[in-house]
N, C-alpha and C positions, 0 to 999 in steps of 0.2 A: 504494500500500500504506500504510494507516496504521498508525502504531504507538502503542501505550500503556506507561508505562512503571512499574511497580508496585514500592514496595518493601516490605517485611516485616522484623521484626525478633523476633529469638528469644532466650528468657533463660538458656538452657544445657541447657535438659530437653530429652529425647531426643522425646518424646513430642509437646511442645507444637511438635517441628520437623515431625512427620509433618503433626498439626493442621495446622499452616499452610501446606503445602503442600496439602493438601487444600484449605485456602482457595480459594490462590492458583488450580488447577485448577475446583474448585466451585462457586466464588463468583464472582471477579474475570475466569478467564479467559472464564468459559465465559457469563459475563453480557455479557463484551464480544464475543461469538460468535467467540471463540477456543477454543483448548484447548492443553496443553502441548506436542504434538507440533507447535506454529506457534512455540514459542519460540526466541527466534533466540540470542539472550545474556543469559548469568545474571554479573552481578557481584557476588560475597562480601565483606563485609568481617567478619574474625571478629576478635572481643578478644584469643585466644591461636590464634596459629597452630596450636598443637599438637591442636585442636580441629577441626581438617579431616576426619582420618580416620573421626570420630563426625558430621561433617556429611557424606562423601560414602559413609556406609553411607545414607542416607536421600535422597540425591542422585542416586544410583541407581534406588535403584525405581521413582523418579517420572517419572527420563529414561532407559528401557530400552533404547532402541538411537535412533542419531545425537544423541545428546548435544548439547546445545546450547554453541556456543564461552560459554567460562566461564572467569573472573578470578578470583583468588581474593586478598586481601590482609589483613596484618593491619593492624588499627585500635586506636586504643587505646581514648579514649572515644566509646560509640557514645551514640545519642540513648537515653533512657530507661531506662539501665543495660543497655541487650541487649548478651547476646556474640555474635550474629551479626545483618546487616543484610542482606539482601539484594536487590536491584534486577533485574527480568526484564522485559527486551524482545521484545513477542511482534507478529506482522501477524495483523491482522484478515479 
C-alpha cells in the first residue's frame, strides 16, 4: 500500500476551508487515484483551538461516515500566517 502525505493550510475563512478541501479530494486525491473515503489520518494543527468547532462543521461533510482517525492540536505559529495546517494520509 503506498501512501502520500499532503498538507494544506487555511487562513481562517470559512469558505477558503471548503475550497481546499475540495482540492484536496479534486485535485490531489483523486490525481493520485485516490479519493477521500481511502483516507486513513487527518492531522490539524489550528492557531486557536477554539476554532475546531468552525473547522469540524466543514470536516464533516467531506468525511460522512467512518471518519478518518484524526488529531487535532493547537499551534501557534503556523507557516505563512495560516490558522489551520492540515496533513492527510491516504492509500492509493
Amino acid at each position: 500500500m503506498e501512501k502520500r502525505k499532503i498538507r494544506i493550510y487555511f487562513d481562517g475563512n470559512l469558505f477558503v476551508l471548503f475550497q481546499l478541501f475540495r482540492l484536496l479530494e479534486d485535485w490531489i486525491l483523486q490525481e493520485a487515484g485516490s479519493c477521500l473515503e481511502n483516507v486513513l489520518t487527518v492531522t490539524v494543527y489550528l492557531h486557536d483551538i477554539y476554532e475546531d468547532g468552525r473547522f469540524n462543521e466543514v470536516y464533516k461533510r467531506y468525511f460522512e461516515k467512518d471518519l478518518p482517525a484524526r488529531t487535532c492540536i493547537q499551534a501557534g505559529n503556523l507557516p505563512f500566517g495560516a490558522r489551520v495546517e492540515i496533513t492527510a494520509t491516504a492509500y492509493l
